[in-house]
N, C-alpha and C positions, 0 to 999 in steps of 0.2 A: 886171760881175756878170750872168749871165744869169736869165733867170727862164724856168720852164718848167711844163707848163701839167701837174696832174694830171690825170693821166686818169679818165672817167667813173665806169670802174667802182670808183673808189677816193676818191670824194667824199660828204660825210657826207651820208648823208639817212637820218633818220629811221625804222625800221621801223615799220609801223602795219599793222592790218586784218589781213588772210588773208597777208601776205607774211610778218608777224610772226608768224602761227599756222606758215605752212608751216614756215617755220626752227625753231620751237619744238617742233614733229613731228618734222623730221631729224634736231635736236641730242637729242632723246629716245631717237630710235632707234637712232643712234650710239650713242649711254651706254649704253641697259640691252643693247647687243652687246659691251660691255666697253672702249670708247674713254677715253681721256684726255679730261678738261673739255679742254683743250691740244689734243688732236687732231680733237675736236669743233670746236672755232676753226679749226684750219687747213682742215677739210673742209669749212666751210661758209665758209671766205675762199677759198676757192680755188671755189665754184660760186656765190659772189653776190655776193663783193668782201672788203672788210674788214671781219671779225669778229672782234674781241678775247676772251680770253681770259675777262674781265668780263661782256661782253655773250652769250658761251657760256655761264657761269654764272645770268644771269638768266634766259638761256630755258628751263633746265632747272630750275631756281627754280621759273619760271611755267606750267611745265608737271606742276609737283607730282612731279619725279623724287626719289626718294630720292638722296640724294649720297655716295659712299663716303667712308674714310675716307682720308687722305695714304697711309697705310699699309699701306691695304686688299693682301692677299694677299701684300706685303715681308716680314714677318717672320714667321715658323713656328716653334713648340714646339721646346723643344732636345729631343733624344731622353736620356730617361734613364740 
């Protein structure tokens, strides 16, 4: 069995302080431009490592964003 070693930028630590404000800024301003909580996650796993889909939720939580609904903008009025 081999073992292998993860890499840095994908090892838990903690968000705290201004590092936690700045992502809770990006994951804001992604959302009210119309992103997926989901693609909020992968834009901010892809510029500071890994951020779950969860953890994109609290930030936008903690940033007092309103949250759409599942459904937001899927279904539309039947035409009469």
């Amino acid at each position: 069995m081999s073992t292998t070693e993860t890499p840095e930028r994908y090892k838990y630590q903690p968000l705290k302080g201004d590092q936690r404000q700045r992502l809770r800024q990006e994951a804001a301003t992604d959302y009210a431009a119309g992103s997926s909580i989901r693609a909020v996650a992968d834009h901010l796993t892809e510029k500071y490592g890994s951020v779950s889909f969860g953890l994109a939720r609290d930030l936008l939580l903690e940033a007092k964003v309103p949250l759409r609904s599942k459904t937001s903008g899927l279904h539309r009025p039947r035409p009469s």
